[in-house]
C-alpha positions in Angstrom: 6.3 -32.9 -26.3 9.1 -31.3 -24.0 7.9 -29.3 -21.2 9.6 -26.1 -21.5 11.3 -24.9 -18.1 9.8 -22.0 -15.9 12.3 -20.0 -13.4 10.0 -18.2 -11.0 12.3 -15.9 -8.7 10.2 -14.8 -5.9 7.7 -16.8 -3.9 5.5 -14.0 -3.2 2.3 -12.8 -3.8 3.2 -12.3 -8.0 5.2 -15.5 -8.5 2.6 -17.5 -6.9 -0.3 -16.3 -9.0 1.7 -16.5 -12.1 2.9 -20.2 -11.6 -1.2 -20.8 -10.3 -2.0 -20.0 -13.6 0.8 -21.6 -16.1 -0.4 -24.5 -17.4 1.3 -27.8 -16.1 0.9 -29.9 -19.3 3.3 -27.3 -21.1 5.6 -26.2 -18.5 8.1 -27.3 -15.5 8.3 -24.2 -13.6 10.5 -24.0 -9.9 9.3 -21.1 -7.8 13.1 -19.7 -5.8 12.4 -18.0 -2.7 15.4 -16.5 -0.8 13.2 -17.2 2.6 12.2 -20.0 4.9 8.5 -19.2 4.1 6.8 -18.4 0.8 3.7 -15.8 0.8 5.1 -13.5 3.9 3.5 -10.4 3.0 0.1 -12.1 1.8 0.5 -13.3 5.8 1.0 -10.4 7.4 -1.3 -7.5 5.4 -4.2 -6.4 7.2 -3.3 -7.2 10.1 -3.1 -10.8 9.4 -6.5 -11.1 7.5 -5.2 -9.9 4.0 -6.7 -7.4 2.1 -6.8 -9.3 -1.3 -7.8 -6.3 -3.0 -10.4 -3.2 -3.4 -13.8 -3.5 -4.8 -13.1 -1.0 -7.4 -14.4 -2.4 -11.0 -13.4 0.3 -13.6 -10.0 0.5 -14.6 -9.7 4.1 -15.1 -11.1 4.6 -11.7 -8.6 2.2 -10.2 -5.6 3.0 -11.9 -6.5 6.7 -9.9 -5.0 4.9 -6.7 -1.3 4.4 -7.8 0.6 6.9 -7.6 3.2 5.5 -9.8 1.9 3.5 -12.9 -1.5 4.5 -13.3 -1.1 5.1 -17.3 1.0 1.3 -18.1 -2.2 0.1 -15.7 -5.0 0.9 -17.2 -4.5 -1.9 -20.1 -3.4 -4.8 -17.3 -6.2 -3.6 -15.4 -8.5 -3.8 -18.9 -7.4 -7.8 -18.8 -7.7 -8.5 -15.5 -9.3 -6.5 -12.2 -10.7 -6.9 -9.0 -13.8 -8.5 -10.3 -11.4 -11.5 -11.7 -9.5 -11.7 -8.7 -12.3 -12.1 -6.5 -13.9 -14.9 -9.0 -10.2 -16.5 -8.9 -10.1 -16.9 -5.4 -14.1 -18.2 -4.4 -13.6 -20.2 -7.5 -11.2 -21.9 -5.0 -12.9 -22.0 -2.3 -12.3 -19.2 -0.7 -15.4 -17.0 0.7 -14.6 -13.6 0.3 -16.4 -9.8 1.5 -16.6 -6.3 0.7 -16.1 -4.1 3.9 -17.7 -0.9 4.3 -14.5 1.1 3.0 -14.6 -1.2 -0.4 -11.6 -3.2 1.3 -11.7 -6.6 0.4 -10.8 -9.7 2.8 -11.6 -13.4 3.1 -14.7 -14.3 5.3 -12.2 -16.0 7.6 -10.7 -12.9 8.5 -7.3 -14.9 8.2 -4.5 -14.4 5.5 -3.9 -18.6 5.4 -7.5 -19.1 3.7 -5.5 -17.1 0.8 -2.5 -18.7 1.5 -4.2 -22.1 1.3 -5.8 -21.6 -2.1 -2.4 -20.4 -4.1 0.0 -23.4 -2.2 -2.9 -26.0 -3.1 -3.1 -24.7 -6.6 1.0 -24.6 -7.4 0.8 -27.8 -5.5 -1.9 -29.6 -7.5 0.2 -28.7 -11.0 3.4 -30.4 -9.0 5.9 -27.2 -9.2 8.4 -27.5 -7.1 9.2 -24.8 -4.5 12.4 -24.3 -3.1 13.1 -22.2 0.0 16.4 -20.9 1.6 17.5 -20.5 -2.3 19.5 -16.5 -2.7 19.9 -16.1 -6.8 23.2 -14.8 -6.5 23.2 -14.5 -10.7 21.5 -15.0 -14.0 23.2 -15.2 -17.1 22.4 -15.6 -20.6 23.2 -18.2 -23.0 21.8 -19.6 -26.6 19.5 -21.8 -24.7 18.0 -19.3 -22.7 19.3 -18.2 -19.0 21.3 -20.0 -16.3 20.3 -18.7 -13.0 22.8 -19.6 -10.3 21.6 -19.8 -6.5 22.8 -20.8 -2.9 20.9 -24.1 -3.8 22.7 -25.0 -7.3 22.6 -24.0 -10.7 18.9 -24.2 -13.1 18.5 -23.3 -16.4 15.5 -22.2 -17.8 13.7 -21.3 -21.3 11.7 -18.3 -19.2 12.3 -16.1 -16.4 9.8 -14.5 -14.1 11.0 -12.2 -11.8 9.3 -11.2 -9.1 11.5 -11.0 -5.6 10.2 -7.6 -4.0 12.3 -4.7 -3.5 15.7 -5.7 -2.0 18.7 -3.8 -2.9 20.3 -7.0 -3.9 17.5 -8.4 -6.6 17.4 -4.9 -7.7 21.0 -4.5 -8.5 20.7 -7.9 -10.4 18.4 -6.8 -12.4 20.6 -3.7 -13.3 23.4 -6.2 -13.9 21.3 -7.5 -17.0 21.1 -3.9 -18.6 17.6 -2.6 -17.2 17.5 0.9 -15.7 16.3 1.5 -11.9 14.6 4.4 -10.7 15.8 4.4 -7.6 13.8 3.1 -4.7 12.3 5.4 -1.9 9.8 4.4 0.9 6.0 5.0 0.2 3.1 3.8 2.8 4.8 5.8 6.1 3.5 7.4 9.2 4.7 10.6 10.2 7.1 11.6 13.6 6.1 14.6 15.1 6.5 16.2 18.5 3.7 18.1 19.1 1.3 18.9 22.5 -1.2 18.3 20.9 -0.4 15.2 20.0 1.4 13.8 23.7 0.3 11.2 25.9 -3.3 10.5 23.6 -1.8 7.7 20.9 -5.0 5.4 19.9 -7.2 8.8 19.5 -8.7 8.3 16.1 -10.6 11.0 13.7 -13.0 9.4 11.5 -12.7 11.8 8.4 -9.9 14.3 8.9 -7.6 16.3 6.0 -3.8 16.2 6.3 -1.9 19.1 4.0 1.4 19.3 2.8 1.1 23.5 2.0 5.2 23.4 0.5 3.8 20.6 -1.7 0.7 21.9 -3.1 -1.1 18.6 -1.8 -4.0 17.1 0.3 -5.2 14.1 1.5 -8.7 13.2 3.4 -9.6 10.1 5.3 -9.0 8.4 8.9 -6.4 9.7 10.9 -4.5 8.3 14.2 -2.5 9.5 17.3 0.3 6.9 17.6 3.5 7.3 20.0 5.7 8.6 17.6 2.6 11.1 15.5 0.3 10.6 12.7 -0.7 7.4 10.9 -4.0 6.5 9.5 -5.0 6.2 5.9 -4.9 10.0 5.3 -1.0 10.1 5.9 -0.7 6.8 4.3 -1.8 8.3 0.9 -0.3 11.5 1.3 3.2 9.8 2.3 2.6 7.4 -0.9 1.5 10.3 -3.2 4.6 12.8 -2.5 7.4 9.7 -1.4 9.9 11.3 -4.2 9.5 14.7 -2.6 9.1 14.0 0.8 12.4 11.7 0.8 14.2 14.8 -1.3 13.3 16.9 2.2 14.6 14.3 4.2 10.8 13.9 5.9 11.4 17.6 7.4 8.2 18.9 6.3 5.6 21.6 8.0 2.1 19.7 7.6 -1.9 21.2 8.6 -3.8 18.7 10.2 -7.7 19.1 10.3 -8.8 16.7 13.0 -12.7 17.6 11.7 -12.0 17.4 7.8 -14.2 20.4 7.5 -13.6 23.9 6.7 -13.2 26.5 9.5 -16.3 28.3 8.4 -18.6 25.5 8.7 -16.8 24.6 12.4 -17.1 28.4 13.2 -21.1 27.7 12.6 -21.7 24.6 14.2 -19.8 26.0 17.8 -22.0 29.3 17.0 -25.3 27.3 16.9 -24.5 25.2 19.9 -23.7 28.2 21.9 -26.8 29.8 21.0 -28.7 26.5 21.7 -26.7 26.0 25.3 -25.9 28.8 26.6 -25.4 27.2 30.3 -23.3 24.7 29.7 -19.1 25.3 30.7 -17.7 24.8 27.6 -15.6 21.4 28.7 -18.7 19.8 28.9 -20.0 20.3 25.9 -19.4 17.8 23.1 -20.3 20.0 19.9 -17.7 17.8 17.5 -16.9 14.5 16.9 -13.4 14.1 18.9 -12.6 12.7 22.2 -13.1 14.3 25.5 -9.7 14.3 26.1 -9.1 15.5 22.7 -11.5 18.3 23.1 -9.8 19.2 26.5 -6.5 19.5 25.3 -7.6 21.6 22.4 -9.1 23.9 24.7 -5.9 23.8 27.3 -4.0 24.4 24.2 -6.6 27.4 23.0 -5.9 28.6 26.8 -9.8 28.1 27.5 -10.9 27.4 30.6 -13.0 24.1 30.9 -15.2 26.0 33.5 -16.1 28.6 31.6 -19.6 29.0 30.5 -20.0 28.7 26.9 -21.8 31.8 26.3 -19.4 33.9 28.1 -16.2 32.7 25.2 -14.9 35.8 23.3 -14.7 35.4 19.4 -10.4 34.8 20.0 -11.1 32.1 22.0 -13.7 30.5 19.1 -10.6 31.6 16.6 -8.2 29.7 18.4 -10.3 26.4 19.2 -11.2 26.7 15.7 -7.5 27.1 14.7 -6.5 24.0 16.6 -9.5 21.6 15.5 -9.2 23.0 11.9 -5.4 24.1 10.7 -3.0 22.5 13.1 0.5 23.2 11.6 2.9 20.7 12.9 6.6 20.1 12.1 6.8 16.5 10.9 10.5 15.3 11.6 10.9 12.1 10.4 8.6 9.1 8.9 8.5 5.3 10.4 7.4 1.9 8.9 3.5 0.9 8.4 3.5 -2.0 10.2 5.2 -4.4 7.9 3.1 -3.6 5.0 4.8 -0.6 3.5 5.7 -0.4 -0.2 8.6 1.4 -2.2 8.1 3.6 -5.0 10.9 3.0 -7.2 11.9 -0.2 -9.5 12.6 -1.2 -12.7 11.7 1.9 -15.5 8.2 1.3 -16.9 9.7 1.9 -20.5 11.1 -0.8 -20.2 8.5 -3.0 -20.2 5.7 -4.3 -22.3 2.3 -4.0 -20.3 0.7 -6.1 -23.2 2.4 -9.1 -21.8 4.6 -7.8 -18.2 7.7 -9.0 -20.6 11.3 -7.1 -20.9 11.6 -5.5 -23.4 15.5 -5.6 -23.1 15.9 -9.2 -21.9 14.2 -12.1 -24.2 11.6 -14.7 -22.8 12.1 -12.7 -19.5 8.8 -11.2 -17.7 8.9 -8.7 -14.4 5.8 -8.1 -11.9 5.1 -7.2 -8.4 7.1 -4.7 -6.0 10.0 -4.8 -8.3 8.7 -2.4 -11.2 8.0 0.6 -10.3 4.6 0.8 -9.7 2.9 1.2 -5.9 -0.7 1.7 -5.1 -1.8 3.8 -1.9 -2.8 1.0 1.1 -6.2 -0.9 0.8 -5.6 -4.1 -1.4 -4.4 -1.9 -4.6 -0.5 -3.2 -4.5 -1.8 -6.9 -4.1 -4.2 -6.1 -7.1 -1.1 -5.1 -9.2 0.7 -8.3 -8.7 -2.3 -10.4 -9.2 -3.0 -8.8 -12.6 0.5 -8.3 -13.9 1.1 -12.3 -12.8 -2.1 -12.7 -14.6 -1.0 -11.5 -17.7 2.4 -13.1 -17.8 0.8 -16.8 -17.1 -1.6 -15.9 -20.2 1.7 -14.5 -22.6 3.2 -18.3 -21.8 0.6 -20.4 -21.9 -0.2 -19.0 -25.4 3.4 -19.6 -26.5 
């Protein structure tokens, strides 16, 4: 029997998986990567240690972490989730473990353990991989497509395509009649000028709640001082959540930052409680919250309390304004900048356009999309990693049933 011929454009994270799973007896598959190395982003996420994905096992719970896709989800999700992954992987050898935040990472603590397992895998079934190859077209004929590269010509029965986001692999995919939504960032970090914010990058809150009040929208979880503002996982979701309307404002937002996370009621009571409980103590050496000293003394220089003062002796404005700064910061966000390298766009090929039954076209026979292309985008901790496993999943199931 003739092996049928497999065109994989894009040697990430979805093209890997997918040619992983194709079955070698039926198919010659070539995996095209534009780059000198396959699997970048796998190396690089989590700081080098790869978040494989989230230990999240319903699919209608999961699908509640993408803000673009969570109703096509639900069904890939159905066929394969977290659970799967994780058995895929330590089926392979690779030790994997839940961290407390339900982040998933290999025991290792280093992306090459998951690197390893999907090279030894493509390489065990004999694809080829070819590097340094830019598809510069793909076209159509009776036979199935031609696909025409900076490395030659190949023809193939099936395309995958997965390459990412690049302007370039998007417009090719426009050339062959799909419709784009067009790409904006998701995953950023705020740029904000702010006293309260200078000279104390590296300060971290363990639970605080950034709002967008123009946008109607909230976000909780770890926040960070960095040198150009706010990062963390709180403005990593909120920036992933509102990207369409944040990119329409040109990142010109006003945004409130609770350092605490709590409401300014419940932070009224705690100082109360502590002043009745130490009445001598100047108030900048008391530690009644959980924020830095430095923190707390610039709240109070900025609440124009004196650290001397005795904390029995602060008037209710001077509690008001503390309160005010710990609680409902407004600050004038001017601008976004990268996370890291990791950082997603929302925006891709239209989800109508697609059958989630299978990840195939529905405009372009034998042709299947997955990964950063579509668009789809999860918020950060292993959920856009998830989405190219399963999706690649799905399409090395619809072909090896062929």
């Amino acid at each position: 029997m003739d092996k049928k011929s497999v065109i994989i454009i894009g040697g990430g994270a979805a093209g890997f998986f997918c040619a992983a799973n194709l079955d070698e007896s039926k198919f010659k598959v070539k995996i095209l990567e534009q780059n000198s190395d396959v699997l970048q982003k796998v190396k690089i996420s989590g700081g080098g240690r790869c978040n494989v994905t989230h230990a999240c096992f319903d699919p209608k719970d999961l699908v509640g972490f993408y803000p673009r896709g969570n109703k096509e989800l639900i069904s890939v999700f159905h066929n394969f989730q977290p659970g799967d992954t994780m058995d895929w992987f330590e089926q392979r050898g690779v030790a994997l473990k839940v961290e407390a935040d339900s982040r998933v990472f290999p025991e290792s603590n280093s992306s090459q353990s998951i690197i390893d397992a999907l090279l030894q895998t493509v390489n065990q079934k004999a694809f080829e991989i070819l590097t340094k190859t830019v598809v510069q077209n793909i076209q159509q004929n009776e036979h199935g497509y031609e696909v025409s590269t900076t490395n030659g010509s190949f023809s193939a029965d099936y395309i995958v395509y997965a390459p990412g986001s690049a302007p370039k692999s998007l417009k090719l995919i426009q050339q062959l009649g799909h419709k784009l939504v067009p790409a904006v960032p998701s995953l950023f970090t705020f740029n904000i000028k702010n006293e309260v914010l200078k000279d104390l990058m590296g300060t971290s809150f363990p639970n605080a709640i950034i709002t967008i009040p123009s946008l109607k929208s909230d976000e909780s979880g770890p926040l960070l001082i960095t040198h150009w503002g706010l990062s963390g996982p709180a403005v990593l979701k909120i920036s992933a959540w509102k990207a369409r309307e944040l990119a329409e404002c040109g990142y010109k937002t006003e945004i409130l930052v609770n350092f605490l996370g709590m409401d300014t009621e419940n932070a009224a009571n705690i100082l109360q409680t502590y002043r009745k409980e130490n009445p001598k103590k100047t108030v900048g050496a008391s530690k009644i919250f959980d924020v830095t000293t430095r923190f707390w003394h610039r709240v109070l220089w900025l609440s124009k309390v004196d650290l001397d003062k005795n904390i029995s002796n602060l008037s209710s404005k001077d509690m008001e304004s503390m309160i005010g700064n710990l609680c409902a910061n407004r600050m004038q966000v001017t601008g976004k900048s990268t996370y890291k390298d990791e950082f997603v766009t929302a925006g891709g090929v239209e989800l109508k356009e697609i059958n989630f039954k299978n990840m195939s076209s529905r405009i372009l026979p034998n042709f299947y999309l997955a990964g950063e292309v579509l668009n789809v985008d999860g918020v950060t901790g292993g959920f856009n990693f998830q989405a190219c496993w399963s999706e690649a999943w799905l399409i090395a199931q619809d072909l090896n049933s062929n």
